[in-house]
C-alpha positions as CSV (number, residue, x, y, z in Angstrom):
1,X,-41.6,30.2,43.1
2,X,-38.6,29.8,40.6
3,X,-39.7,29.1,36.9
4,X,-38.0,25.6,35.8
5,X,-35.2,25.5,33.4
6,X,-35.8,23.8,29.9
7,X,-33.9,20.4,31.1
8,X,-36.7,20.4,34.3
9,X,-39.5,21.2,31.7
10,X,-38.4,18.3,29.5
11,X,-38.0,16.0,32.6
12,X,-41.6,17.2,34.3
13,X,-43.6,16.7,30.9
14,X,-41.8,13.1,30.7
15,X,-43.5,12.2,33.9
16,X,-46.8,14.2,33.2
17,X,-46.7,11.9,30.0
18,X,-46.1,8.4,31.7
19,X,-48.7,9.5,34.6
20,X,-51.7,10.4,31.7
21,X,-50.5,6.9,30.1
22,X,-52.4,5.1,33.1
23,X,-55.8,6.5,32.1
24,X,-58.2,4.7,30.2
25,X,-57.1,5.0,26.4
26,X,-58.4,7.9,25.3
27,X,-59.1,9.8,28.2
28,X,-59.8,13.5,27.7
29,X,-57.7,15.8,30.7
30,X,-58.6,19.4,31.0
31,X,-55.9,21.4,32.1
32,X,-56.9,21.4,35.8
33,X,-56.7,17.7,35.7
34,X,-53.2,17.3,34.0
35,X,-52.2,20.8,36.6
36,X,-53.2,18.3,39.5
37,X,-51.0,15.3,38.3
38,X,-48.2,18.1,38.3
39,X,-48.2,17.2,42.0
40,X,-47.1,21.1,43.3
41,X,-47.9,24.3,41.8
42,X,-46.9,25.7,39.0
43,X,-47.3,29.0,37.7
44,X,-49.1,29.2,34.8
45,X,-46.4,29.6,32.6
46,X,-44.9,26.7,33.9
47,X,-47.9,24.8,33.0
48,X,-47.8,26.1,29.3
49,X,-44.4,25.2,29.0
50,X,-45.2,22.0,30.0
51,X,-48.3,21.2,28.1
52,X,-46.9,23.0,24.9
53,X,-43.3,20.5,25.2
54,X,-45.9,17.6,25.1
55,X,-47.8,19.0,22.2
56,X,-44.1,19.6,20.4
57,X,-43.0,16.0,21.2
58,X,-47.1,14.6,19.8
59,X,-47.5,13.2,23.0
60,X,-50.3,14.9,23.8
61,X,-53.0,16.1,21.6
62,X,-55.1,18.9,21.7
63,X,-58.3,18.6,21.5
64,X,-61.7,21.0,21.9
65,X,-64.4,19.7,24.0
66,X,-68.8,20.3,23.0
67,X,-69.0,23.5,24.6
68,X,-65.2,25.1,23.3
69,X,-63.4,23.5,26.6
70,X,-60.1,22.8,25.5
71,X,-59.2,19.2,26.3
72,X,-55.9,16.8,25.7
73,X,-55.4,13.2,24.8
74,X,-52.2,10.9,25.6
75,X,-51.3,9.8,22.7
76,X,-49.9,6.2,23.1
77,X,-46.6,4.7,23.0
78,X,-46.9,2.2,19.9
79,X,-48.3,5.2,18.2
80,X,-46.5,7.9,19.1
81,X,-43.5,5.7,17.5
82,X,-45.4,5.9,14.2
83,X,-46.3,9.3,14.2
84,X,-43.3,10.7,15.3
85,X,-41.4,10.3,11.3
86,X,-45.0,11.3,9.9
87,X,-45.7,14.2,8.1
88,X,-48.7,17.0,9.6
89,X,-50.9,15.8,6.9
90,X,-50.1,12.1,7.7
91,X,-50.1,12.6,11.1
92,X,-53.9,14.5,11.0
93,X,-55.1,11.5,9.0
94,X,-53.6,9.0,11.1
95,X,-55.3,10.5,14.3
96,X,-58.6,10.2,12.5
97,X,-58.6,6.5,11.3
98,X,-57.1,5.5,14.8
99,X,-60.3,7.3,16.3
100,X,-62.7,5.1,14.1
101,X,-61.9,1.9,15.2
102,X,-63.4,-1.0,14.2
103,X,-65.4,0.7,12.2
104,X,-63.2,2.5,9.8
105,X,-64.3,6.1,8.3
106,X,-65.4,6.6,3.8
107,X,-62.4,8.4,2.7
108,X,-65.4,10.9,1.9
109,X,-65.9,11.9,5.9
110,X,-61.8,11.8,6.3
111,X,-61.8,14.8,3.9
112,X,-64.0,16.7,5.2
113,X,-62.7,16.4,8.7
114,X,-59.4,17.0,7.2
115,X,-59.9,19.8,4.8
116,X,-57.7,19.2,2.7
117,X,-57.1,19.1,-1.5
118,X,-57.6,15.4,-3.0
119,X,-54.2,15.6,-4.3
120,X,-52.9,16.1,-1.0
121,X,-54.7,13.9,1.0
122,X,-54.7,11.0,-1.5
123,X,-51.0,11.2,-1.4
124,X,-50.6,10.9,2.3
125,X,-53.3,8.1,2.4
126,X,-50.6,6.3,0.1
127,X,-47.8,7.0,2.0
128,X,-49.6,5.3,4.8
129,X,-50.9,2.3,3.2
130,X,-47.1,1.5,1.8
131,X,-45.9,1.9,5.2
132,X,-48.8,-0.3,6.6
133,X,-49.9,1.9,9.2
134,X,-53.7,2.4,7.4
135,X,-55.2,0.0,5.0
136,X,-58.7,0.2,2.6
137,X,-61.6,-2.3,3.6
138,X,-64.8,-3.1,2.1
139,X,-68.2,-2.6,4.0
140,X,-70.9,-4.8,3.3
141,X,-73.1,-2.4,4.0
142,X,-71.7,0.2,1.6
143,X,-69.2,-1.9,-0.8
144,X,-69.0,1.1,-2.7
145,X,-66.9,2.8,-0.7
146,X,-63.7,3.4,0.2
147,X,-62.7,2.5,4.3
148,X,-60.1,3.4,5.8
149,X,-59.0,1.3,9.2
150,X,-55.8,0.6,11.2
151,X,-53.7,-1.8,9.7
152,X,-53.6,-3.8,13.0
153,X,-57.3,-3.9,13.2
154,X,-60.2,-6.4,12.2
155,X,-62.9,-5.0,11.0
156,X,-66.0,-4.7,12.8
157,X,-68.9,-7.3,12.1
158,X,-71.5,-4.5,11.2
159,X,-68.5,-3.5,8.2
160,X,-67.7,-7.3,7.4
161,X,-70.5,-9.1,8.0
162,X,-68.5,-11.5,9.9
163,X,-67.0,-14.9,9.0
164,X,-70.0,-15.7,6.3
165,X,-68.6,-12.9,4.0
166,X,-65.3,-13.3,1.6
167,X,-64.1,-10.0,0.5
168,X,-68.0,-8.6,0.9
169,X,-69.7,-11.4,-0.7
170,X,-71.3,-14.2,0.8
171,X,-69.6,-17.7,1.4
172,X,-72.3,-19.8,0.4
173,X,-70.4,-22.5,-0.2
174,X,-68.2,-22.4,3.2
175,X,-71.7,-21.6,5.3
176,X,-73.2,-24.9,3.3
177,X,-70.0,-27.0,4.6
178,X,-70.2,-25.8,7.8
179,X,-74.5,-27.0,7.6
180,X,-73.9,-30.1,6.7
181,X,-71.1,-31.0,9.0
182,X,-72.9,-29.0,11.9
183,X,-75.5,-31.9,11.0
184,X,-73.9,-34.8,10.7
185,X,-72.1,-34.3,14.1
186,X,-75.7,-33.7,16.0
187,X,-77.0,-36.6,14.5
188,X,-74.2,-39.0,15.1
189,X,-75.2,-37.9,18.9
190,X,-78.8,-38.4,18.6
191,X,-79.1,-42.1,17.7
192,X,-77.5,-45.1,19.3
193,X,-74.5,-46.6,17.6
194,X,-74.8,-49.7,16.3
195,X,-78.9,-49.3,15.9
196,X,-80.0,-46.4,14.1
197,X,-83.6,-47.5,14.0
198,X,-83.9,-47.1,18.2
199,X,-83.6,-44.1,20.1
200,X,-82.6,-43.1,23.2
201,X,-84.8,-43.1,26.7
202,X,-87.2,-40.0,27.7
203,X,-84.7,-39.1,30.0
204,X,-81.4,-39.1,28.2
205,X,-79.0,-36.5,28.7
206,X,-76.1,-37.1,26.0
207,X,-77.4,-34.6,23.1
208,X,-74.6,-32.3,22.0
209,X,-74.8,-28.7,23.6
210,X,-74.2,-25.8,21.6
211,X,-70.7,-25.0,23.7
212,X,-69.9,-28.8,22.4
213,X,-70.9,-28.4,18.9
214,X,-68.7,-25.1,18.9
215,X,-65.6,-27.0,20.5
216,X,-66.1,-29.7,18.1
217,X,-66.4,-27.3,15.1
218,X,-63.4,-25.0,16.4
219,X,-61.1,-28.3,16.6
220,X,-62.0,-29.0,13.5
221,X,-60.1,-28.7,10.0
222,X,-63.1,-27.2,9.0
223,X,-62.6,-23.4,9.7
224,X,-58.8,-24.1,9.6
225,X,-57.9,-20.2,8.7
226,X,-61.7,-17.8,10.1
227,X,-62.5,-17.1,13.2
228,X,-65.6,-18.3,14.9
229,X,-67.4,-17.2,18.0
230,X,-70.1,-19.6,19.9
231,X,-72.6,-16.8,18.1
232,X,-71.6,-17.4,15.0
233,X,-72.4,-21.3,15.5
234,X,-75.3,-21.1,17.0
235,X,-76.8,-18.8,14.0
236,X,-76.1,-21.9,12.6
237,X,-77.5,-24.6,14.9
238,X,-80.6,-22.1,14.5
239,X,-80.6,-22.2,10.8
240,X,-80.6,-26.7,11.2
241,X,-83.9,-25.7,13.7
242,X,-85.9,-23.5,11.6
243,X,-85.3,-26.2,8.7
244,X,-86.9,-29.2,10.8
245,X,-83.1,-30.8,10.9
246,X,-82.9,-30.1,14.5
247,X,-84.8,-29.5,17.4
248,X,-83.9,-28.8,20.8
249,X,-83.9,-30.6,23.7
250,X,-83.1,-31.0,27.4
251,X,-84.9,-27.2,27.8
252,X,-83.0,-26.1,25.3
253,X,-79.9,-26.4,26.3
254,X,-79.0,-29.3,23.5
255,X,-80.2,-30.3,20.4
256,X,-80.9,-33.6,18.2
257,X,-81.3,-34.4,14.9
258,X,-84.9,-35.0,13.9
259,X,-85.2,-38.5,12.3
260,X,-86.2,-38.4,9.0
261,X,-89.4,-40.0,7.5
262,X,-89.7,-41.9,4.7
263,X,-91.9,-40.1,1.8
264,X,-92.5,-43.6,0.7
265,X,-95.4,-45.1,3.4
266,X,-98.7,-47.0,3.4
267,X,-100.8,-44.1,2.7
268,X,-99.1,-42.9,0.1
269,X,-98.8,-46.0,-1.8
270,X,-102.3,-46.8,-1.5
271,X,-104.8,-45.9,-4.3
272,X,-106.6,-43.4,-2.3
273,X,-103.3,-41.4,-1.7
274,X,-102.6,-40.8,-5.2
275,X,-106.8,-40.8,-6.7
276,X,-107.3,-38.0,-9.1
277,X,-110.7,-37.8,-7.5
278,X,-110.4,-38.3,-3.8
279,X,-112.7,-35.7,-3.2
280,X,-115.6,-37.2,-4.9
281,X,-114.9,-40.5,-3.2
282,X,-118.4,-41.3,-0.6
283,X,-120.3,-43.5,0.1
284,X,-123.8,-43.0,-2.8
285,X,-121.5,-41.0,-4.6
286,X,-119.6,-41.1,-8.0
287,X,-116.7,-43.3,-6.5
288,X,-117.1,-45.2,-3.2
289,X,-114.6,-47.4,-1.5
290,X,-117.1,-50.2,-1.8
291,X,-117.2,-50.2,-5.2
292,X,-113.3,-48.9,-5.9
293,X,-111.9,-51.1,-8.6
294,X,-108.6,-49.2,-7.8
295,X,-108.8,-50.2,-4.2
296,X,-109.5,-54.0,-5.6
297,X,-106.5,-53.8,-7.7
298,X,-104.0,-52.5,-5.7
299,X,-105.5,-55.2,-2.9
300,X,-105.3,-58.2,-5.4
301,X,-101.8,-57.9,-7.0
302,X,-102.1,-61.2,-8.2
303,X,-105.0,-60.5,-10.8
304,X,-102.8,-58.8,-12.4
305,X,-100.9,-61.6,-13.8
């Protein structure tokens, strides 16, 4: 079995690269698995030479296993484009922001994964940031620290808190927009037109559903420049319910407005709603409504005049 020439090693790690591209991202291969997508046998050092032209060209990176099994990664097109004009030290902190995601990693964690000085690694972090390959986040969790993330990426909703936070702080204005509209749209569905005072039959099906209250919401010019997920509204259609604005209806699967009541009523206007002593008020007692001059009064408007 000949050994390949340097031009054959080039062209067999090229296709070794392009066949570990179609795994899942991030795939770990041992080194049996990337011998067997060799296709025939190699000798050994055939394989290094292989393996160790991919980790010269970055597009592969080694990687250690729990357990010390030596494992590689294909690292992907877009990036390998990036990393390719990077520094080592740019390159090792790249690798480790890409790995966090969504989720970002404290610049405390990236140096001591990194071992490296402050100096050192602050300098490569800004080399990344002017080139827009990294940027810094804030956590609302931790708003303390300093995040690192892709500069492709949005952040995660555990890190953001989603679309109710601006720049970690809560939107209470935009959330009370949102409320009030979110209202006023379920209650223009609840009530006839033209006759606010009726209502709609036992058996009517027309209340708004939270997929059309998102839809309506979405088309909006309301949320002109944030993203919003069917979640994220109904968090808010549940926020209308737990405040007696809403209830649901049609088993649950829409909701109404609940029609408000007048704090003004008969009751309330009456002398024995508002008596200082109410609970003295019987019948042989103190105060009776037989004998209520209050009750007379409010009875007799005229005498008054």
């Amino acid at each position: 079995m000949s050994e390949p020439s340097d031009a054959e090693v080039r062209q067999l790690s090229e296709t070794l690269y392009e066949k570990c591209l179609q795994a899942p991202t991030g795939y770990l291969f041992t080194v049996k698995e990337l011998q067997d997508l060799m296709g025939a046998r190699r000798t050994n050092e055939a394989v290094q030479r292989i393996l160790n032209e991919l980790l010269r060209t970055r597009k592969l990176q080694a990687m250690t296993k729990t357990g010390g099994i030596p494992v590689f990664k294909a690292i992907p097109v877009e990036t390998l484009e990036k990393i390719q004009n990077m520094t080592p030290d740019e390159e090792m902190l790249y690798m480790y922001i890409q790995e966090a995601a969504r989720e970002g990693i404290w610049s405390k964690t990236l140096k001591q994964k990194s071992n490296m000085h402050t100096t050192t690694m602050s300098r490569a972090l800004k080399t990344l940031e002017t080139k827009r390959f990294v940027k810094v986040i804030q956590s609302v969790k931790n708003p303390t620290r300093k995040i690192y993330m892709l500069y492709e990426l949005t952040p995660s909703i555990d890190v953001s808190g989603g679309p109710w936070f601006t720049e970690g702080e809560m939107d209470d204005e935009f959330i009370t927009m949102l409320l009030t509209a979110i209202h006023k749209f379920i209650s223009s569905r609840s009530l006839p037109k033209g006759n606010r005072e009726a209502s709609f039959p036992p058996d009517y099906t027309g209340y708004p559903t939270l997929n059309q209250i998102y839809l309506w919401v979405k088309n909006s010019d309301l949320v002109n420049d944030v993203e919003l997920a069917e979640a994220d509204i109904k968090s808010l259609v549940d926020v209308l319910v737990y405040d007696g604005k809403v209830e649901r209806v049609t088993g649950n699967t829409a909701y109404k407005a609940v029609r408000r009541i007048d704090s003004t009523n008969g009751f309330t206007e009456a002398p024995c709603g508002r008596c200082p002593v109410f609970a003295l008020c019987r019948e042989g007692g103190p105060v009776s409504a037989s004998n209520c001059k209050y009750f007379e009064e409010w009875l007799n408007p005229a005498d008054e005049f």
